[in-house]
mmCIF file as gemmi writes it, N, C-alpha and C atoms, coordinates in Angstrom:
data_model
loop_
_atom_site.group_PDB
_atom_site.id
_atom_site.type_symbol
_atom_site.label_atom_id
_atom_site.label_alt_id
_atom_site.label_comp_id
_atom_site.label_asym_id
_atom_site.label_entity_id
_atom_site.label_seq_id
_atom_site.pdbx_PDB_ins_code
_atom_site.Cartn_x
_atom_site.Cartn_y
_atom_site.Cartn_z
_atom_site.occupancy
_atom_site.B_iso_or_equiv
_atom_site.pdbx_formal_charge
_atom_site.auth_seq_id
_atom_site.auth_asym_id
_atom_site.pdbx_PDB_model_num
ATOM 1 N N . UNK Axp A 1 ? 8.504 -120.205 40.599 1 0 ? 1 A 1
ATOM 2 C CA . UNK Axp A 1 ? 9.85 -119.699 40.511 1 0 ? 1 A 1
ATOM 3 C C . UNK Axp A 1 ? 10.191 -118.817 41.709 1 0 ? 1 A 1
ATOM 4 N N . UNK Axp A 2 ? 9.42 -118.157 41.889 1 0 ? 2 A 1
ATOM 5 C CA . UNK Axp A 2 ? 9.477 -116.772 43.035 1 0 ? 2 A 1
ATOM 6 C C . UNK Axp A 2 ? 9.328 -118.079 44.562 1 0 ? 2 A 1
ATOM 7 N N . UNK Axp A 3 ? 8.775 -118.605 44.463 1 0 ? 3 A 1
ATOM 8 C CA . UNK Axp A 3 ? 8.899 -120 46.14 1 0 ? 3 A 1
ATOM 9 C C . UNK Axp A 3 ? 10.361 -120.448 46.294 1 0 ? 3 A 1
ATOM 10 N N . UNK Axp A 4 ? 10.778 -121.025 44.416 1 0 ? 4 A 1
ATOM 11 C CA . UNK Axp A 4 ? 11.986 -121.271 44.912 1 0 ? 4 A 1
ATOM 12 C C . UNK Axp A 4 ? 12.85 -120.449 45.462 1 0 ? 4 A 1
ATOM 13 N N . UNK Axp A 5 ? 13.336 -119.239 44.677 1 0 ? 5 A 1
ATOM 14 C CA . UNK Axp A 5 ? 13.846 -118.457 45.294 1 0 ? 5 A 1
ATOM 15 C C . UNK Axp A 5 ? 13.672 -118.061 46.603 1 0 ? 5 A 1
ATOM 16 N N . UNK Axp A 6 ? 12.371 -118.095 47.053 1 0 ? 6 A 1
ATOM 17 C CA . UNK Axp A 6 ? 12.304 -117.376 48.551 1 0 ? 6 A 1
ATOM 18 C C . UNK Axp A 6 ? 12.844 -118.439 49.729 1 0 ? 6 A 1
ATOM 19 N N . UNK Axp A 7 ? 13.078 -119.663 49.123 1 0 ? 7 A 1
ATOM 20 C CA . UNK Axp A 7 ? 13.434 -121.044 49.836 1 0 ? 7 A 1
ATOM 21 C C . UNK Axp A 7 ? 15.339 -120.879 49.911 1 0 ? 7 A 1
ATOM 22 N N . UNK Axp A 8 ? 16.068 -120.871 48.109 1 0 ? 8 A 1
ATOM 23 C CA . UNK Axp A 8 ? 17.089 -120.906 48.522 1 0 ? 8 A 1
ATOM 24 C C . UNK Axp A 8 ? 17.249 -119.466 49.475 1 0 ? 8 A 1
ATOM 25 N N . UNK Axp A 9 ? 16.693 -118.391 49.525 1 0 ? 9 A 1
ATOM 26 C CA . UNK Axp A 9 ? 17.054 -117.283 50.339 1 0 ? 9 A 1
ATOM 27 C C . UNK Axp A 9 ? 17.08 -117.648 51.78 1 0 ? 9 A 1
ATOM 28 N N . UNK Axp A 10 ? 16.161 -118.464 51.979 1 0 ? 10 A 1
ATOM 29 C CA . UNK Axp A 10 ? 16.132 -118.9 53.8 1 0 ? 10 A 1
ATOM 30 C C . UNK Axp A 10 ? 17.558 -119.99 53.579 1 0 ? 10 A 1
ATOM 31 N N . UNK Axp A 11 ? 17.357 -120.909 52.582 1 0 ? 11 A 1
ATOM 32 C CA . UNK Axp A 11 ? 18.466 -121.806 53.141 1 0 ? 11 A 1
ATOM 33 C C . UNK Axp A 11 ? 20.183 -121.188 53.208 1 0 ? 11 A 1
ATOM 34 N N . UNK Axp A 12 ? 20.303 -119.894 52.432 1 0 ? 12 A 1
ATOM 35 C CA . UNK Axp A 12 ? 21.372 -118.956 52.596 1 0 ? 12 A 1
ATOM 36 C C . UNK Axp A 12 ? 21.726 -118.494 53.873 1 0 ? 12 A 1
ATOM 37 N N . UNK Axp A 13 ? 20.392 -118.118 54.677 1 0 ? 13 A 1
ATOM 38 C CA . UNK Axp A 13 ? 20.327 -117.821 55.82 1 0 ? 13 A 1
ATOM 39 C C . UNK Axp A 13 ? 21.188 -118.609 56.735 1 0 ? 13 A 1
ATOM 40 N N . UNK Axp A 14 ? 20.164 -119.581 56.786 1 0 ? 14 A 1
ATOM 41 C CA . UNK Axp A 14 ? 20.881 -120.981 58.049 1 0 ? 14 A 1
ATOM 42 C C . UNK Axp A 14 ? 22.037 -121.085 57.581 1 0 ? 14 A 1
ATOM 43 N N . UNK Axp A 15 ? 22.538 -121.359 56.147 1 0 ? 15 A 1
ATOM 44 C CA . UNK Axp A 15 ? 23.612 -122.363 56.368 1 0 ? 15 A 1
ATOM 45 C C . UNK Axp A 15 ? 24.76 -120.566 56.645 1 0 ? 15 A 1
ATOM 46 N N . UNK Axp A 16 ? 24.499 -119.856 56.581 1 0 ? 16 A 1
ATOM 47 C CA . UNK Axp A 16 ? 24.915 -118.517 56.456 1 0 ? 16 A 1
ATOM 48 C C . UNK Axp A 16 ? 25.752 -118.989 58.049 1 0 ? 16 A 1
ATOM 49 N N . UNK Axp A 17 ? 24.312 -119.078 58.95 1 0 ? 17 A 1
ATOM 50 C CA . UNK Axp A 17 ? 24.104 -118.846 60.533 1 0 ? 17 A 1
ATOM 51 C C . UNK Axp A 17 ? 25.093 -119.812 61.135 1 0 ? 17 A 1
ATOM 52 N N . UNK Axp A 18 ? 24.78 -121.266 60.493 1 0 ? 18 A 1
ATOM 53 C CA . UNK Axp A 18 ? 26.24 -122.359 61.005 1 0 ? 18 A 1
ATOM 54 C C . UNK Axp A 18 ? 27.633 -122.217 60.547 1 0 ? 18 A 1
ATOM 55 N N . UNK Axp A 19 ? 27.412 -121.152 59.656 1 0 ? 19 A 1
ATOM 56 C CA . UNK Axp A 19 ? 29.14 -121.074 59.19 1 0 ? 19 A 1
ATOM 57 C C . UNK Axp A 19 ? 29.335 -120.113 60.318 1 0 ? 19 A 1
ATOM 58 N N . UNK Axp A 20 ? 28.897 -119.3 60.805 1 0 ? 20 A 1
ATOM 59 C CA . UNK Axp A 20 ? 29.153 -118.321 61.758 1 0 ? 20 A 1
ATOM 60 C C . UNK Axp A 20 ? 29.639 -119.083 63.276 1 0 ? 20 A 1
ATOM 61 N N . UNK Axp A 21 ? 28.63 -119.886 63.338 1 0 ? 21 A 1
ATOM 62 C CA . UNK Axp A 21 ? 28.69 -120.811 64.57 1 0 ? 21 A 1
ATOM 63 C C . UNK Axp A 21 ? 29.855 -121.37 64.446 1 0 ? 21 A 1
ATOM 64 N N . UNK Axp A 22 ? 30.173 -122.257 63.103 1 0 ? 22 A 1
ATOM 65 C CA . UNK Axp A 22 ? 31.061 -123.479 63.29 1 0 ? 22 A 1
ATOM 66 C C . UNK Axp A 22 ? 30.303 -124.309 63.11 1 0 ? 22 A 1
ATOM 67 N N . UNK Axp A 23 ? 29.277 -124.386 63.12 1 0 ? 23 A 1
ATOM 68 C CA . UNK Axp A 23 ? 28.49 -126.013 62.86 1 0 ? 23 A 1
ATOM 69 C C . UNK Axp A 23 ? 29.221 -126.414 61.814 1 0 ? 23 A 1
ATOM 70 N N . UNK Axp A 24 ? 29.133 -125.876 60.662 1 0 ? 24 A 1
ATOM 71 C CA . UNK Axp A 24 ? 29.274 -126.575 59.569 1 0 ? 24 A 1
ATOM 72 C C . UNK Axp A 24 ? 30.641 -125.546 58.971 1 0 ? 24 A 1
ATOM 73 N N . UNK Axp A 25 ? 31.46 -126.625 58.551 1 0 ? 25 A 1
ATOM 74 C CA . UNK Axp A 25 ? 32.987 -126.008 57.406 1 0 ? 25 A 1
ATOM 75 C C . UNK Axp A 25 ? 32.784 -125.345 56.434 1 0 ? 25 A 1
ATOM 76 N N . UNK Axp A 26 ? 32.987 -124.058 55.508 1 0 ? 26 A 1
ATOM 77 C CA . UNK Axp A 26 ? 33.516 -124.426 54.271 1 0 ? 26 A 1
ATOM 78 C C . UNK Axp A 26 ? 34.527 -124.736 53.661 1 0 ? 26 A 1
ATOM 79 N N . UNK Axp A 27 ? 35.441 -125.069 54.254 1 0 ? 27 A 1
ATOM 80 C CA . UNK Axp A 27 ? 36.13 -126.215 53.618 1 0 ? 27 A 1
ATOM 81 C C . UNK Axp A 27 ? 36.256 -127.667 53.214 1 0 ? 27 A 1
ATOM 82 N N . UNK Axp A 28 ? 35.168 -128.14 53.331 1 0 ? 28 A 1
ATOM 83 C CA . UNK Axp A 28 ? 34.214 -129.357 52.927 1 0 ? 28 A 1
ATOM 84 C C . UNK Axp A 28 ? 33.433 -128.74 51.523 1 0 ? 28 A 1
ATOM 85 N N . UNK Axp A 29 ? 34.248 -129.83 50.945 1 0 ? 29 A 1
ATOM 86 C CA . UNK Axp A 29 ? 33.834 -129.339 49.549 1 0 ? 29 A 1
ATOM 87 C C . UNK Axp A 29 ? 32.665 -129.489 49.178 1 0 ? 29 A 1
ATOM 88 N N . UNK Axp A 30 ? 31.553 -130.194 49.258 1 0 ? 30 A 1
ATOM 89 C CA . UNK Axp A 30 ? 30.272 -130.001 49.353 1 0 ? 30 A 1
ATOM 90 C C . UNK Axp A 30 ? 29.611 -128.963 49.792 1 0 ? 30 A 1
ATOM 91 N N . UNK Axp A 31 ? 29.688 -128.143 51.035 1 0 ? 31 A 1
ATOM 92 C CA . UNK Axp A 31 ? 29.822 -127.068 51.98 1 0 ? 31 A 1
ATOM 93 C C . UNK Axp A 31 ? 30.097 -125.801 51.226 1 0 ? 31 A 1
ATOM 94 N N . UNK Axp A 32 ? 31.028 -126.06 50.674 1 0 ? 32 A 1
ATOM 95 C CA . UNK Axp A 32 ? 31.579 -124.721 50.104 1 0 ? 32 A 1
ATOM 96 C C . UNK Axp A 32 ? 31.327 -124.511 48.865 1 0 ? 32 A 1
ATOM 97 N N . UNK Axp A 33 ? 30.413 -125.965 47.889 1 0 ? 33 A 1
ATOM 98 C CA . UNK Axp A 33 ? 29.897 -125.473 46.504 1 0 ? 33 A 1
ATOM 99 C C . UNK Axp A 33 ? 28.808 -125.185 46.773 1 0 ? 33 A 1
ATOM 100 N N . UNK Axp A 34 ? 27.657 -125.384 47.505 1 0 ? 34 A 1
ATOM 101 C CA . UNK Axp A 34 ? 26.39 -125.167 47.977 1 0 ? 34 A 1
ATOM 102 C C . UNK Axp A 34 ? 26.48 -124.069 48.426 1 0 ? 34 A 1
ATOM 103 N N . UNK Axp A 35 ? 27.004 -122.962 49.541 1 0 ? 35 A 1
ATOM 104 C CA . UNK Axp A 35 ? 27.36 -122.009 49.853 1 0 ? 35 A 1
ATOM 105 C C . UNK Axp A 35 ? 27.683 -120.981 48.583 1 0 ? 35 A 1
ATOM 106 N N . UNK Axp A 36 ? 28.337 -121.66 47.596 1 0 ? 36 A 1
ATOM 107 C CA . UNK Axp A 36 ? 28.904 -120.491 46.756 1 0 ? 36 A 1
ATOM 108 C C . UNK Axp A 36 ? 27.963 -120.108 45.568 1 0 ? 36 A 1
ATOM 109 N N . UNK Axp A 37 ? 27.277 -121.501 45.382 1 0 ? 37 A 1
ATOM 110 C CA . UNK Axp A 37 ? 25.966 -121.425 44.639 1 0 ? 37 A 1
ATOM 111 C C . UNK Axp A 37 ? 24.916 -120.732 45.043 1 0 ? 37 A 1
ATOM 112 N N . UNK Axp A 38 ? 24.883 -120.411 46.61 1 0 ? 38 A 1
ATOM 113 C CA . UNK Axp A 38 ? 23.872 -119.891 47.039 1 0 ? 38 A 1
ATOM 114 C C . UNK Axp A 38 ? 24.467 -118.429 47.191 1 0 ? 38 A 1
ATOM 115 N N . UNK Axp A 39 ? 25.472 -118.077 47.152 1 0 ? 39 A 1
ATOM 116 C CA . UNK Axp A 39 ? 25.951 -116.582 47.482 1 0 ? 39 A 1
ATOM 117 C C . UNK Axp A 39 ? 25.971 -115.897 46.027 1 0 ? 39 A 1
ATOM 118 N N . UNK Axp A 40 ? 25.901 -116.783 44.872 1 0 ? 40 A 1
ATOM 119 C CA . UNK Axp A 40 ? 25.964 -116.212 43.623 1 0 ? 40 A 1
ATOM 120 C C . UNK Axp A 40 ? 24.231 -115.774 43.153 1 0 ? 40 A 1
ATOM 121 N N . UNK Axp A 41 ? 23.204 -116.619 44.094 1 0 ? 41 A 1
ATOM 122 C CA . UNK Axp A 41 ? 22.213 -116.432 43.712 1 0 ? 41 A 1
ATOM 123 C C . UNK Axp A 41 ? 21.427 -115.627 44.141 1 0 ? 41 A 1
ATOM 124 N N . UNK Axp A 42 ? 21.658 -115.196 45.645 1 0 ? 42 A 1
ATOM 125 C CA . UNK Axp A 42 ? 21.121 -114.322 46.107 1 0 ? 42 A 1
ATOM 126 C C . UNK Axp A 42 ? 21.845 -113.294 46.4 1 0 ? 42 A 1
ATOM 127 N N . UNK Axp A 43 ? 23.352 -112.991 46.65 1 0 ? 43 A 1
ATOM 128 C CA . UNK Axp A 43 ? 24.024 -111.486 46.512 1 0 ? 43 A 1
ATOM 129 C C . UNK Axp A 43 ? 23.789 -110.311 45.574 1 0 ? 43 A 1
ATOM 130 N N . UNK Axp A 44 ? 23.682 -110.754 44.367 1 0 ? 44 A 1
ATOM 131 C CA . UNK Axp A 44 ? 22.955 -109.562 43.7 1 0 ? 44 A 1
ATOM 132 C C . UNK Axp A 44 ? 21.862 -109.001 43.934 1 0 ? 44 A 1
ATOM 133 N N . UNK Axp A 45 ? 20.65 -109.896 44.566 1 0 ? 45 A 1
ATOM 134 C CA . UNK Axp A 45 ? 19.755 -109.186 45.146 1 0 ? 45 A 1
ATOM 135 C C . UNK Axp A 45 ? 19.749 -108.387 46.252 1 0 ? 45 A 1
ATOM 136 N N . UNK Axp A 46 ? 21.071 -108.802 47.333 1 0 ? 46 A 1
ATOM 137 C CA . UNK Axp A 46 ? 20.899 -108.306 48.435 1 0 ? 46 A 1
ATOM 138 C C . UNK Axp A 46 ? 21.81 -107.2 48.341 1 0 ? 46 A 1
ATOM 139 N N . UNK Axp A 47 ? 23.155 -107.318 47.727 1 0 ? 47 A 1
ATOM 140 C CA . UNK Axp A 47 ? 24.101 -106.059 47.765 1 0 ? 47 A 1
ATOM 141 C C . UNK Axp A 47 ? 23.596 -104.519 47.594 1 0 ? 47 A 1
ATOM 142 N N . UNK Axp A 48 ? 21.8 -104.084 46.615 1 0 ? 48 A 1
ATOM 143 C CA . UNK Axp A 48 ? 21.519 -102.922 46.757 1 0 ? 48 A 1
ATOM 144 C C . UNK Axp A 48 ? 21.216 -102.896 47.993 1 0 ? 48 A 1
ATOM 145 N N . UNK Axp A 49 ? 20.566 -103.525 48.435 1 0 ? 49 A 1
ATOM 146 C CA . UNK Axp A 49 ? 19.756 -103.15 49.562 1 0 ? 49 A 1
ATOM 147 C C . UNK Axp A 49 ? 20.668 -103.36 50.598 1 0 ? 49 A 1
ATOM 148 N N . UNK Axp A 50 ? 21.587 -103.877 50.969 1 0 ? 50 A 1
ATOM 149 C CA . UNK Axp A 50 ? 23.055 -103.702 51.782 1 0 ? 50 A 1
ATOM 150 C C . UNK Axp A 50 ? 23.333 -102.373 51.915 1 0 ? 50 A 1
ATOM 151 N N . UNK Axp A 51 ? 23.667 -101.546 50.642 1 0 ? 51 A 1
ATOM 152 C CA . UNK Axp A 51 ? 23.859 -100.467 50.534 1 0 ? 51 A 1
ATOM 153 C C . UNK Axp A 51 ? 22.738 -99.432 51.307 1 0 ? 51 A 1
ATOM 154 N N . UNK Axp A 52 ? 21.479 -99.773 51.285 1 0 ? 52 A 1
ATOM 155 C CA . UNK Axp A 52 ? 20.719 -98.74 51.72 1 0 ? 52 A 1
ATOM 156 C C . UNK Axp A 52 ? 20.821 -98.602 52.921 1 0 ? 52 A 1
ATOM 157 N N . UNK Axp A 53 ? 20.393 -100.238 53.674 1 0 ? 53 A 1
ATOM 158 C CA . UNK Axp A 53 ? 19.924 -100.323 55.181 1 0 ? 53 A 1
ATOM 159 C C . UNK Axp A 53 ? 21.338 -100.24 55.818 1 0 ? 53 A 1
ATOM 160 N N . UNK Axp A 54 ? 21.434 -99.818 57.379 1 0 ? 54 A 1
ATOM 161 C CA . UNK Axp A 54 ? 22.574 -99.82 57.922 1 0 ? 54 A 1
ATOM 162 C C . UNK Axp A 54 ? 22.577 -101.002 59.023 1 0 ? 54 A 1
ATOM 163 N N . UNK Axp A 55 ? 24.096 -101.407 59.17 1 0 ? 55 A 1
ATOM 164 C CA . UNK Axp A 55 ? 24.262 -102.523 59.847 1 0 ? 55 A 1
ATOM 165 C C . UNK Axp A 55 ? 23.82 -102.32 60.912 1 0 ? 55 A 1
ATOM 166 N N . UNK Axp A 56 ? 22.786 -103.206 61.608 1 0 ? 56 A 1
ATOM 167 C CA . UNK Axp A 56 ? 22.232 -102.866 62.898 1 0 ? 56 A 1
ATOM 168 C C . UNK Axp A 56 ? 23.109 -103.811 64.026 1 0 ? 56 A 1
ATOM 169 N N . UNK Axp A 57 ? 24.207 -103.317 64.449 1 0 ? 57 A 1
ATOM 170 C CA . UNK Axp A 57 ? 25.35 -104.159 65.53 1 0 ? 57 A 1
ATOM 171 C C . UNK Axp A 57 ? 25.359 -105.427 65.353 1 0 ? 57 A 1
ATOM 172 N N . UNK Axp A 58 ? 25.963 -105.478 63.907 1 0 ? 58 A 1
ATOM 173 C CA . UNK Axp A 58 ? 26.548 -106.664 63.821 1 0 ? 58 A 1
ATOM 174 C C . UNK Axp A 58 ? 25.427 -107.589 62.925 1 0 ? 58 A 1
ATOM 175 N N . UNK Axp A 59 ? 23.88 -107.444 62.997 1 0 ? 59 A 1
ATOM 176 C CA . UNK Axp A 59 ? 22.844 -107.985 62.374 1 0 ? 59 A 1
ATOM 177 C C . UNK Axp A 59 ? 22.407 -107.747 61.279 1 0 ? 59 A 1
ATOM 178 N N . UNK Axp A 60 ? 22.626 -108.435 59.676 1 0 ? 60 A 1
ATOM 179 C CA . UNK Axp A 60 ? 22.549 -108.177 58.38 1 0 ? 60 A 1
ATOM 180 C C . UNK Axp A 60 ? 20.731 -108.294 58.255 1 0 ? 60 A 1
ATOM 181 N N . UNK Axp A 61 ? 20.332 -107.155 58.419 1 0 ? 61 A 1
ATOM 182 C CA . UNK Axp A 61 ? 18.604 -107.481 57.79 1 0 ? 61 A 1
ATOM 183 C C . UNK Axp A 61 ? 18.479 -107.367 56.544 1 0 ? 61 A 1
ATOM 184 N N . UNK Axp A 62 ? 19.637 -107.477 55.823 1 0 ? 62 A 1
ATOM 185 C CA . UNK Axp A 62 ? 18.797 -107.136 54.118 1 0 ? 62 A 1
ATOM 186 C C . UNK Axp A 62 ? 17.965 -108.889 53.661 1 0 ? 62 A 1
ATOM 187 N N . UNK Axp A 63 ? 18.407 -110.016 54.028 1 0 ? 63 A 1
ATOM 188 C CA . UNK Axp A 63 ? 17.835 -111.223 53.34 1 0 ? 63 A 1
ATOM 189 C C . UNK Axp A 63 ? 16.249 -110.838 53.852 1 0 ? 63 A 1
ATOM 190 N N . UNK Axp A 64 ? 16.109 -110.263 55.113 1 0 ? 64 A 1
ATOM 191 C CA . UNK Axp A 64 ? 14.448 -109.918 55.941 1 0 ? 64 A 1
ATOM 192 C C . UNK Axp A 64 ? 13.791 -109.058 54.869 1 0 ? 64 A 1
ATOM 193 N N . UNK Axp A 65 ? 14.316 -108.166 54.478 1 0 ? 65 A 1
ATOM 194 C CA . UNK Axp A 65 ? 14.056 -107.245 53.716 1 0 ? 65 A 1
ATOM 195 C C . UNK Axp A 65 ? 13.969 -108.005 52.677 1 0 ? 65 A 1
ATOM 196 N N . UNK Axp A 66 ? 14.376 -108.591 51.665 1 0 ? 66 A 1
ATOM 197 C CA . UNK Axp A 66 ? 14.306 -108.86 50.114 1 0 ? 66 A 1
ATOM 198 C C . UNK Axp A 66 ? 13.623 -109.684 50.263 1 0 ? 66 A 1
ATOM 199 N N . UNK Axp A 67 ? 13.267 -110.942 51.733 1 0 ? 67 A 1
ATOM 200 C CA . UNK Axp A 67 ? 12.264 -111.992 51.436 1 0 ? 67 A 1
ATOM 201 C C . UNK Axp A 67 ? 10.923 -110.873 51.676 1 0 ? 67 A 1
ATOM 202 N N . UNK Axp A 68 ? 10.714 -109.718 52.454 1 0 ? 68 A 1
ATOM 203 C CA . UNK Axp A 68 ? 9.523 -109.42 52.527 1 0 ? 68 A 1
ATOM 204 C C . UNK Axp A 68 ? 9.285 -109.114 50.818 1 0 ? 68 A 1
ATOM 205 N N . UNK Axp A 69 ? 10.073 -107.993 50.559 1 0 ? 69 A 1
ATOM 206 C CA . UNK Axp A 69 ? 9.416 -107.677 48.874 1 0 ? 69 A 1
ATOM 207 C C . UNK Axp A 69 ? 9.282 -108.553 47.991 1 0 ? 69 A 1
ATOM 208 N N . UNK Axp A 70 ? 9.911 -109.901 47.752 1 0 ? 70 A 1
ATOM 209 C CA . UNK Axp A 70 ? 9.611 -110.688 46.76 1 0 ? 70 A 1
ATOM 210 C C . UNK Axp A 70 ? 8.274 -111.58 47.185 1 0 ? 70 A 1
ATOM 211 N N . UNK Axp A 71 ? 8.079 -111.506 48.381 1 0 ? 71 A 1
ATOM 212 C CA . UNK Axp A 71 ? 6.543 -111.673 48.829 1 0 ? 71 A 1
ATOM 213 C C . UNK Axp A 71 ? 5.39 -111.169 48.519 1 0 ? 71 A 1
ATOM 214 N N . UNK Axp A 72 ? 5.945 -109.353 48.801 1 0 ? 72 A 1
ATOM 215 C CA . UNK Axp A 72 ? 5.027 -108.303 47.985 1 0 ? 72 A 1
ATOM 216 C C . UNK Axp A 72 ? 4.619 -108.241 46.643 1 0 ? 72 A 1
ATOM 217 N N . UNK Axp A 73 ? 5.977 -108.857 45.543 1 0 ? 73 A 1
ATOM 218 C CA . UNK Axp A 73 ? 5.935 -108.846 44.794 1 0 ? 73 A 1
ATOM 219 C C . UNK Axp A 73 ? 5.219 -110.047 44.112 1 0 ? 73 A 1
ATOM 220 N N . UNK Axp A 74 ? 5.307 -111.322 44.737 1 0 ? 74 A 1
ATOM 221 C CA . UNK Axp A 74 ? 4.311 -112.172 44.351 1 0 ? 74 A 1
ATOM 222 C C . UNK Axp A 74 ? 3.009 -112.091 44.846 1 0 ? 74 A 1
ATOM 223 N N . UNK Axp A 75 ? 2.697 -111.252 45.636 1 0 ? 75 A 1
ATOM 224 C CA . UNK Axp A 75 ? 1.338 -110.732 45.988 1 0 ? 75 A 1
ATOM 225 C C . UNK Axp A 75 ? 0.786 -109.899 45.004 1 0 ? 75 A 1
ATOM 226 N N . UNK Axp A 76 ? 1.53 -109.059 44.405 1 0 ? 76 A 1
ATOM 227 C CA . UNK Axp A 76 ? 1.383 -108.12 43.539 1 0 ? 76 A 1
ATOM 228 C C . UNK Axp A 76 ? 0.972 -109.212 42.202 1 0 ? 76 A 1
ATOM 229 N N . UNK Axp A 77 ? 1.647 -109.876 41.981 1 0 ? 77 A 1
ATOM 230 C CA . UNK Axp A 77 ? 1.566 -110.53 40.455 1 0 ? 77 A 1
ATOM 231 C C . UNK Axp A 77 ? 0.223 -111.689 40.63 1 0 ? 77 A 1
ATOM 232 N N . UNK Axp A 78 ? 0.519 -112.311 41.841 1 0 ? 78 A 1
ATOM 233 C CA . UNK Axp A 78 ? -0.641 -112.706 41.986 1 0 ? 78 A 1
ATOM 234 C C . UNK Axp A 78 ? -2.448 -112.055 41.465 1 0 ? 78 A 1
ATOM 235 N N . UNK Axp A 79 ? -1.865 -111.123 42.903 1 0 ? 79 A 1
ATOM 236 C CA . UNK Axp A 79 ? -3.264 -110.497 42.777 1 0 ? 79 A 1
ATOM 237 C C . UNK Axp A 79 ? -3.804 -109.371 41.506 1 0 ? 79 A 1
ATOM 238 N N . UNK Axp A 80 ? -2.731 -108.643 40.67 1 0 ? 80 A 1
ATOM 239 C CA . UNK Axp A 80 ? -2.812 -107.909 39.841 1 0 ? 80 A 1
ATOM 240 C C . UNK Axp A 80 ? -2.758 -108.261 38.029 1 0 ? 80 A 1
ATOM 241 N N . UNK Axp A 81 ? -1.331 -109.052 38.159 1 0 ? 81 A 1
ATOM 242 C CA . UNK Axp A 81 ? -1.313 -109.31 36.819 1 0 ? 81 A 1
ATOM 243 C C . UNK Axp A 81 ? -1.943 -110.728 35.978 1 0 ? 81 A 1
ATOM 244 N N . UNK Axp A 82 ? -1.973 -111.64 36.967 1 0 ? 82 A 1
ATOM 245 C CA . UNK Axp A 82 ? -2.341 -113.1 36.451 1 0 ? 82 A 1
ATOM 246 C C . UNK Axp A 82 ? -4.088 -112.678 35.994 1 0 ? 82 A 1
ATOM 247 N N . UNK Axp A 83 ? -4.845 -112.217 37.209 1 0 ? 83 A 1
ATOM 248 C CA . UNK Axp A 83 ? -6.035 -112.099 36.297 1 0 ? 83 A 1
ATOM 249 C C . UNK Axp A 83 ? -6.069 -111.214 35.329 1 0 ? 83 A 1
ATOM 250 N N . UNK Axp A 84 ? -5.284 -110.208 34.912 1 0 ? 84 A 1
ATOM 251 C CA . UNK Axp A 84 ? -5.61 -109.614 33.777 1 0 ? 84 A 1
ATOM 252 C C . UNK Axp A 84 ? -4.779 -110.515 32.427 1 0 ? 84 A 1
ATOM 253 N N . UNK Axp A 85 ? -4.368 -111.127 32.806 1 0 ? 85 A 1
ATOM 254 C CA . UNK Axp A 85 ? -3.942 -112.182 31.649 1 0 ? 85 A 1
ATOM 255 C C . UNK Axp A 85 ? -4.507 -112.835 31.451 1 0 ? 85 A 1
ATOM 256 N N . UNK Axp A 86 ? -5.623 -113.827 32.644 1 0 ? 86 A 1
ATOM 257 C CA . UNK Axp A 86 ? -6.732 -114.441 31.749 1 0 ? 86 A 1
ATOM 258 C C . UNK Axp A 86 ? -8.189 -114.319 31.889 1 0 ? 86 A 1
ATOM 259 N N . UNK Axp A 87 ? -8.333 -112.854 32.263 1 0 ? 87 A 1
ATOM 260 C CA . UNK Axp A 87 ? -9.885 -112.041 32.437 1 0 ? 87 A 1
ATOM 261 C C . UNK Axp A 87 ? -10.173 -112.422 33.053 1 0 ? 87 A 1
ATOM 262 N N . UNK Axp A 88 ? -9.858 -112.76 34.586 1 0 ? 88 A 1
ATOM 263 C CA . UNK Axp A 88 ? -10.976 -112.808 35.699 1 0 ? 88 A 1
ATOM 264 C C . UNK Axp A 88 ? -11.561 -111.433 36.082 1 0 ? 88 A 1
């Protein structure tokens, strides 16, 4: 569950990066339900941490930030809670 998520978070990224460019429309309706699906899924995670970090000229690091901790955090569950659930 935690891979997928860390996957749509990168693909938020890029397609984030070509809307900026112009590569890609959202007004292409495909474009713009994929986009909105992806802004509903990962904005709540990122809007605290928006709030904390400050805009560094123009460069949004909070997705850098939330993919490192949900990394940490599957490191954490990994390494902490799974074996105490089945006694290693």
């Amino acid at each position: 569950m935690i891979d997928i998520y860390k996957w749509l978070l990168i693909i938020w990224v890029i397609m984030s990066w070509l809307v900026s460019f112009n590569v890609i429309n959202t007004h292409n309706q495909f474009v713009g339900t994929v986009m909105n699906f992806l802004y509903r899924i990962t904005e709540p995670a990122l809007r605290p941490i928006r709030r904390i970090v400050p805009d560094l000229g123009g460069i949004d690091i909070s997705p850098l930030i939330l993919l490192l901790l949900v990394q940490a955090l599957q490191i954490l569950f990994n390494d902490s809670i799974v074996p105490l659930l089945y006694g290693y």
